[in-house]
C-alpha positions as CSV (number, residue, x, y, z in Angstrom):
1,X,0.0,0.0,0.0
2,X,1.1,3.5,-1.1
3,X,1.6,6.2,0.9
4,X,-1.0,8.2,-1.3
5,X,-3.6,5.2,-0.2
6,X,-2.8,5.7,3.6
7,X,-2.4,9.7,3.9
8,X,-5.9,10.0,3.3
9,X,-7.0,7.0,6.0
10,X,-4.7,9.1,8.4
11,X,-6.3,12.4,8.2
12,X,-10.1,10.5,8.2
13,X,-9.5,10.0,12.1
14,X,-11.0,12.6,14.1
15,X,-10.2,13.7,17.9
16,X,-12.4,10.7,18.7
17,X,-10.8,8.4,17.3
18,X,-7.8,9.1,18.9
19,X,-9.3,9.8,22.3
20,X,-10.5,6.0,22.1
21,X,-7.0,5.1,22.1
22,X,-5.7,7.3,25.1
23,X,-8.9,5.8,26.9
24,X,-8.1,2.4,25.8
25,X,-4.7,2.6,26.4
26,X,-5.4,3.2,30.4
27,X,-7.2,0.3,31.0
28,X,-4.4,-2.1,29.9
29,X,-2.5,-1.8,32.9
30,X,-0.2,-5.3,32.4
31,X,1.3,-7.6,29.9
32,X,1.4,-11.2,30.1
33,X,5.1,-11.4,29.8
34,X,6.1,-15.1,29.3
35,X,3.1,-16.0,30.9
36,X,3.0,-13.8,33.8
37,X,1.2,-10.3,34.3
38,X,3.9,-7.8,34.8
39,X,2.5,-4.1,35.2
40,X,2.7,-1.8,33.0
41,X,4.9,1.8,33.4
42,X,3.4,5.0,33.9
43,X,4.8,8.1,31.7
44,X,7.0,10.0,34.5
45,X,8.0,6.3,36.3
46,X,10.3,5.1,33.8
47,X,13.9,4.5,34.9
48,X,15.4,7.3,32.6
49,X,14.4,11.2,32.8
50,X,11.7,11.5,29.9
51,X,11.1,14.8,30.9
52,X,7.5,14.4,32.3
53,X,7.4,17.2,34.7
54,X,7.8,19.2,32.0
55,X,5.8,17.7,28.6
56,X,3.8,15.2,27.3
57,X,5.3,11.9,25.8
58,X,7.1,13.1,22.6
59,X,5.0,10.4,20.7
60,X,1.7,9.4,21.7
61,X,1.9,12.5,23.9
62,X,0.1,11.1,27.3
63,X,0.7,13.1,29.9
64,X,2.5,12.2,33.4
65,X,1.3,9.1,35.5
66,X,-1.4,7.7,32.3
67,X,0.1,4.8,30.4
68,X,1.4,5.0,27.1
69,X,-0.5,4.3,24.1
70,X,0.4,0.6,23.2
71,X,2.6,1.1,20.1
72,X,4.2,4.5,21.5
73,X,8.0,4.5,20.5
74,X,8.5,5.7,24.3
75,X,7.2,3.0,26.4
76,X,9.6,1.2,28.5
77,X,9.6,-2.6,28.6
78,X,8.4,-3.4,32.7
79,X,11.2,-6.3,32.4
80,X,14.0,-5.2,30.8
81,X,13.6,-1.2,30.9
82,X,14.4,-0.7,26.8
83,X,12.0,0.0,24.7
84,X,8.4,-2.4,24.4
85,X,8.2,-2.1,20.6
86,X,12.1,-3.1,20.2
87,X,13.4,-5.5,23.2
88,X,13.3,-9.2,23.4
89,X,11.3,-10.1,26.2
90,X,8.7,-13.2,25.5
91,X,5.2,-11.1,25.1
92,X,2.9,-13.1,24.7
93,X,0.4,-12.6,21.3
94,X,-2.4,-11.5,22.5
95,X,-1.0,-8.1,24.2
96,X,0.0,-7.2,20.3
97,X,3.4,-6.6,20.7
């Protein structure tokens, strides 16, 4: 698919579209990390400075103590502290990482 074909799918979604996944987004408060619930990190609690006291999240822009949007680029893993969307821990398939 063409980015021609997904720039107009893009700009289609509304504010409420994108307020469903901030919502959604705080009610998944765990993974099922090789088979075990491990809970997920609040924006402001990761290990490193993101600079919450001072912004939102730099991608999926929640602000300090919601959770990340699943997806964001900025979401520290709850086992290994890197990144979700780029470490190796065993999540499991339905969590859609």
């Amino acid at each position: 698919m063409s980015w021609s074909m997904i720039l107009p799918m893009v700009r289609a979604l509304t504010l409420s579209h994108l307020h469903f996944f901030y919502q959604a987004a705080q009610f998944l408060t765990s993974y099922s990390i090789g088979g075990q619930e491990i809970q997920r990190i609040h924006y402001g609690d990761e290990q490193d400075d993101c600079g919450a006291d001072r912004q939102p999240c730099h991608d999926c822009r929640v602000i300090k103590g919601q959770f990340h949007v699943v997806g964001c680029d900025g979401e520290e893993c709850p086992v290994c502290h890197g990144q979700v969307l780029s470490c190796d821990c065993p999540y499991d398939e339905d969590d859609g990482n």
